[in-house]
C-alpha positions in Angstrom: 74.7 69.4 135.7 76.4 72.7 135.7 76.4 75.6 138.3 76.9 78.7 137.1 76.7 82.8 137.3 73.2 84.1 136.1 72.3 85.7 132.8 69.6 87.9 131.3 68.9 85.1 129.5 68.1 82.8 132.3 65.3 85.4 133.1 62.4 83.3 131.9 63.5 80.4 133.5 64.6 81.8 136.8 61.0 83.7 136.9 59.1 80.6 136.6 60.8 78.3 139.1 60.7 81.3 141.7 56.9 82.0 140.9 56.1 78.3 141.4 58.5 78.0 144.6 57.0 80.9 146.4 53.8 81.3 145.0 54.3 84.9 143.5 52.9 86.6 140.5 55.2 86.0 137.6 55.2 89.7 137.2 56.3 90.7 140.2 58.7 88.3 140.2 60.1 89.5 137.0 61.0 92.4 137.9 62.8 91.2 141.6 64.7 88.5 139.2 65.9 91.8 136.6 67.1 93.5 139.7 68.6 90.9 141.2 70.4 89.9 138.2 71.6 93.4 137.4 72.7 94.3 140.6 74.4 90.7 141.9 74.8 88.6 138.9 77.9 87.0 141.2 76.1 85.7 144.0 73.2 84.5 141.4 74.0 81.0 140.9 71.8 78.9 138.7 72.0 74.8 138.1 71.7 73.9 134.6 71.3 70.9 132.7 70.6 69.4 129.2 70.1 73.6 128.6 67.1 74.1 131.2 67.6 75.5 134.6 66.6 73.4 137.5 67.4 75.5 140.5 68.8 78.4 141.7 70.4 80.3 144.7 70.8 84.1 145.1 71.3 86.9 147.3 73.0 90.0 148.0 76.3 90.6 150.5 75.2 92.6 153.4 76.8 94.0 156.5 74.4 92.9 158.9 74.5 89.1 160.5 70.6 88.8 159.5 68.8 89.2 156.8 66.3 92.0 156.9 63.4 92.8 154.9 64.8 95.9 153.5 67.0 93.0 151.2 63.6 91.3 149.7 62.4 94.8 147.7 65.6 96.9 147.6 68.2 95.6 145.2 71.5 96.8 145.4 75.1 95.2 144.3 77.4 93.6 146.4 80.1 95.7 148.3 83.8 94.5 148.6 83.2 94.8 152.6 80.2 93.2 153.5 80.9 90.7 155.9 77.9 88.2 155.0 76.4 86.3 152.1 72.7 86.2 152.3 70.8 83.6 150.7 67.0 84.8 150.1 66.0 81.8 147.9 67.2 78.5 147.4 64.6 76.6 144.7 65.0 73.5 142.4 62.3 72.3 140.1 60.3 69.4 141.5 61.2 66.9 139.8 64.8 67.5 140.6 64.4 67.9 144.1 66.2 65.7 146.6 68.9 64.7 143.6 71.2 66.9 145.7 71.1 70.2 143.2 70.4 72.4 146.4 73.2 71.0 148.0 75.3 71.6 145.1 73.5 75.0 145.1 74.5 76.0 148.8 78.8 74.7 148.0 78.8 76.4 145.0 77.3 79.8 147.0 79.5 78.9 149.8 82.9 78.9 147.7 81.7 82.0 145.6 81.1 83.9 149.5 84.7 82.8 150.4 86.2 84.3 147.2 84.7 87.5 148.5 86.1 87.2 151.9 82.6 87.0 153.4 82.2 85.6 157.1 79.6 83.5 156.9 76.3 82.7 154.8 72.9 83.7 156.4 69.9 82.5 155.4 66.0 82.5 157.2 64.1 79.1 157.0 60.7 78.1 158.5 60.9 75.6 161.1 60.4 72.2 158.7 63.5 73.0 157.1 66.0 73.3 159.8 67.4 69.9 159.8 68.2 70.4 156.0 70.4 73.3 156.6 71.6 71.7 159.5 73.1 68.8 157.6 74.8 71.2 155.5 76.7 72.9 158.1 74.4 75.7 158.7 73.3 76.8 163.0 70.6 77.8 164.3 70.6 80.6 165.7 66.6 81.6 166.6 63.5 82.8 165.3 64.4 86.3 163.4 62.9 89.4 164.3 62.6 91.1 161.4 60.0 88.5 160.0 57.9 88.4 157.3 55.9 85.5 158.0 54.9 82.7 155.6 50.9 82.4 154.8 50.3 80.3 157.8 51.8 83.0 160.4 54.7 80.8 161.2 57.8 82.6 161.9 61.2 81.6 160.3 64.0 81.0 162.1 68.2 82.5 161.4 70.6 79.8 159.9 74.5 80.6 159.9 77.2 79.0 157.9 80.2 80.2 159.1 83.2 80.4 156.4 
């Protein structure tokens, strides 16, 4: 397995698995994933192997300590002084799951964000997924308040990795 920047090409690929992960359209999740990819192909990390992407991690610096919604439908690239390296989806094909790609996923992220000179990494998780993050040197630090809530109303919680 390889991790490695994003391309164009990956598009297909990256569309799919994201779809499927979060139960999206694929064409609105298209045209997230092309923005995305234009605007922070650097912090767009994608596992790879035998040719076929089986997960991916991405998201934008920001300057806030949260992530907001604002950072799920506007796309913009990364600036030199953002102080934090959001993480707005972390998915790995099925069948690849707990082979420690995510893992992988998250280091890989985490060295890219200290290149930068980022902070820390922030991500939002719902509740069943805190002791996952946990083990991976991530805190939490509450439910968020600027929440879009999964399908089943329950609210997500803040997760810091400090750099």
């Amino acid at each position: 397995m390889i991790i490695r920047r994003v391309t164009m090409d990956d598009l297909g690929e990256v569309v799919n698995l994201e779809s499927a992960a979060f139960k999206m359209t694929k064409e609105q999740t298209k045209n997230d994933m092309m923005g995305r990819i234009e605007n922070y192909p650097d912090t767009f990390l994608v596992a790879q192997e035998d040719g076929k992407v089986i997960g991916h991690i991405f998201g934008p610096a920001f300057n806030k300590r949260y992530i907001e919604d604002e950072l799920y439908f506007e796309n913009h690239p990364n600036q030199k002084d953002d102080c934090y390296q959001m993480v707005l989806s972390l998915a790995v094909l099925p069948e690849y799951r707990k082979q420690g790609v995510a893992t992988k996923l998250i280091e890989a992220m985490t060295q890219e964000a200290r290149k930068q000179n980022r902070q820390a990494i922030s991500l939002t998780c719902l509740p069943k997924l805190i002791k996952f993050y946990e083990k991976r040197g991530f805190h939490n630090e509450g439910k968020t308040s600027d929440d879009i809530p999964d399908p089943t109303g329950v609210t997500s919680v803040n997760m810091i990795r400090a750099l």
